[in-house]
C-alpha positions in Angstrom: 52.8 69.3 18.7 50.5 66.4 19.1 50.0 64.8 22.9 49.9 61.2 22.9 46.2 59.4 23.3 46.2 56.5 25.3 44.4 54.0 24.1 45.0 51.6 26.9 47.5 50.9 29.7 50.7 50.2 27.7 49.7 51.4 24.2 49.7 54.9 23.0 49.0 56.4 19.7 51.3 59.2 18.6 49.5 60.5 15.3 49.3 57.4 13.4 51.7 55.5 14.9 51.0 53.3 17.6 54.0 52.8 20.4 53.8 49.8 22.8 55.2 50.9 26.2 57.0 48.3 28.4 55.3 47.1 31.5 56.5 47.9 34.4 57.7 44.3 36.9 54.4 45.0 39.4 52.5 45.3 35.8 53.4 42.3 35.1 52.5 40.6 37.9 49.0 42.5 37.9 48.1 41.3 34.6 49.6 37.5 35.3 47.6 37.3 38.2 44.2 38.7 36.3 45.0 36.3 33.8 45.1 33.3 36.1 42.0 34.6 37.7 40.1 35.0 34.8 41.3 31.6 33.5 40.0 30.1 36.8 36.8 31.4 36.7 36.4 30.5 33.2 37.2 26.7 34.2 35.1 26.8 37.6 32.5 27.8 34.8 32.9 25.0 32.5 33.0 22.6 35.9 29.5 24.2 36.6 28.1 23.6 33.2 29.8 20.2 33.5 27.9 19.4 36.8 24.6 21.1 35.2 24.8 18.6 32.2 25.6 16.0 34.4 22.7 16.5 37.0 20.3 16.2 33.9 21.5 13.6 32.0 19.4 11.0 34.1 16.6 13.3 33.3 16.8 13.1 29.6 18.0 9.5 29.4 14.7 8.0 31.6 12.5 10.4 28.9 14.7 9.0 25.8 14.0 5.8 27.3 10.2 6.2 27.7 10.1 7.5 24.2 11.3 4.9 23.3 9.3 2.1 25.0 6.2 4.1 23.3 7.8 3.6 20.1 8.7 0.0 20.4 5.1 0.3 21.3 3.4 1.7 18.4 6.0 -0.5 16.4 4.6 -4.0 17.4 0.9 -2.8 17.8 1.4 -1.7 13.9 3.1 -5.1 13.1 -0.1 -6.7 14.5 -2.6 -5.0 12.7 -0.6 -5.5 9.5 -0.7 -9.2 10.8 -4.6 -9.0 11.2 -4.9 -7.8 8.1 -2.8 -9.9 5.7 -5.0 -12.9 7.5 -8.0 -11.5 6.3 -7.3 -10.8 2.9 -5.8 -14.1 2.9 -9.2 -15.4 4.2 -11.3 -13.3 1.8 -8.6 -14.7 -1.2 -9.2 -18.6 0.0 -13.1 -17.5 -0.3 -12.7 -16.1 -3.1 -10.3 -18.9 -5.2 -13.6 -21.5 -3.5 -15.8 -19.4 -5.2 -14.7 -19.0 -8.2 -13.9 -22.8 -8.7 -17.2 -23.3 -8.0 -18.9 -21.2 -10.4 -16.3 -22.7 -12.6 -18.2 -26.1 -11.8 -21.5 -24.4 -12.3 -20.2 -23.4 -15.7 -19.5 -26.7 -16.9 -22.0 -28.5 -15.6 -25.0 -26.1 -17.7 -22.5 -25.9 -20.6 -23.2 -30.3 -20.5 -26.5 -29.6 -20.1 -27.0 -27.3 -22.7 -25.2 -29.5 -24.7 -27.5 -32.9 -23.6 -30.4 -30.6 -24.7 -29.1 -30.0 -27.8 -28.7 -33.4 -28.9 -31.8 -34.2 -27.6 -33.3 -31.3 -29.5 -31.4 -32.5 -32.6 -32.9 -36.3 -31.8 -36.5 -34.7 -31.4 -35.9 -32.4 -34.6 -34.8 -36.0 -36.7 -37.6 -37.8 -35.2 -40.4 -34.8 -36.6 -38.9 -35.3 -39.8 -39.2 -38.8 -39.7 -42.5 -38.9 -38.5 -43.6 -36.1 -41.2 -42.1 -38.2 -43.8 -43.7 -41.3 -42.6 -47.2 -38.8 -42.6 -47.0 -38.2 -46.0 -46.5 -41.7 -46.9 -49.9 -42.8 -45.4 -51.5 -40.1 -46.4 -50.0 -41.2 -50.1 -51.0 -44.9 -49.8 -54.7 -43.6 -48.5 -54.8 -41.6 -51.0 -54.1 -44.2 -53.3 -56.3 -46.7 -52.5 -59.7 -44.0 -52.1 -58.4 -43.5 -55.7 -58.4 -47.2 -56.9 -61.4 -47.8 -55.3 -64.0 -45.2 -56.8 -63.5 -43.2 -59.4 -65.7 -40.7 -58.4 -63.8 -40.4 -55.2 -60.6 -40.0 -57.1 -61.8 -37.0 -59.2 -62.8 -35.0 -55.3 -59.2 -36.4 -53.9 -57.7 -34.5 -57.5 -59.5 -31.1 -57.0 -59.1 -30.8 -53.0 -55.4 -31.9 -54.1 
């Protein structure tokens, strides 16, 4: 026959079946009172960890709130220098647009010129013409009237001709 194992106050095991036995009254009032203990040092814990918490919560709130001064910070010094920096490229864009309108200027201004030389060249290149033209007409009437007057001057004009 097999002797019952016992597993723990109140429970044995009997082969594979496992019996409860009943608590005796002064059991009872053992285990009630453990419990109540156990339950009051399991909230005189959580009261600790509550006063622990508590005790650093100024702590981390003044760091939080450093942190977070240095942030606001960083923040507006950013802000500025993006500040700084649009105005200058807006500066170097004003510059720029006055620049370029002036050498726009510049541009027209030598495209007139160019074209007032080239009507002046055109003028100059009519008035060659007309002077050549008017060259070869005295030079025909000359020749014309060395021809009328001697003959033998004629016959030189004919074979230089």
């Amino acid at each position: 026959m097999m002797l019952p194992v016992v597993i723990r106050k109140g429970l044995e095991l009997h082969g594979n079946v496992l019996s409860f036995a009943r608590p005796s009254a002064t059991d009872c009032g053992t285990t009630a009172l453990n419990l109540v203990y156990q339950a009051a040092e399991i909230f005189s814990s959580i009261e600790d960890h509550a006063r622990e918490t508590e005790a650093r919560a100024p702590v981390v709130v003044q760091e939080r709130r450093r942190r977070l001064k240095v942030a606001e910070k960083r923040i507006e010094t950013a802000e500025r220098a993006q500040l700084e920096i649009i105005n200058e490229a807006d500066c170097k864009l004003q510059d720029a647009s006055r620049a370029l309108k002036q050498a726009q200027s510049r541009i027209v201004a030598a495209e007139d010129q160019l074209t007032a030389v080239e009507f002046r060249a055109q003028a100059a290149e009519a008035e060659a013409r007309e002077a050549k033209q008017a060259l070869a007409l005295v030079e025909e009437a000359i020749r014309r009237r060395l021809l009328c007057a001697s003959p033998e001057a004629a016959s030189r004009l004919n074979a230089v001709a």
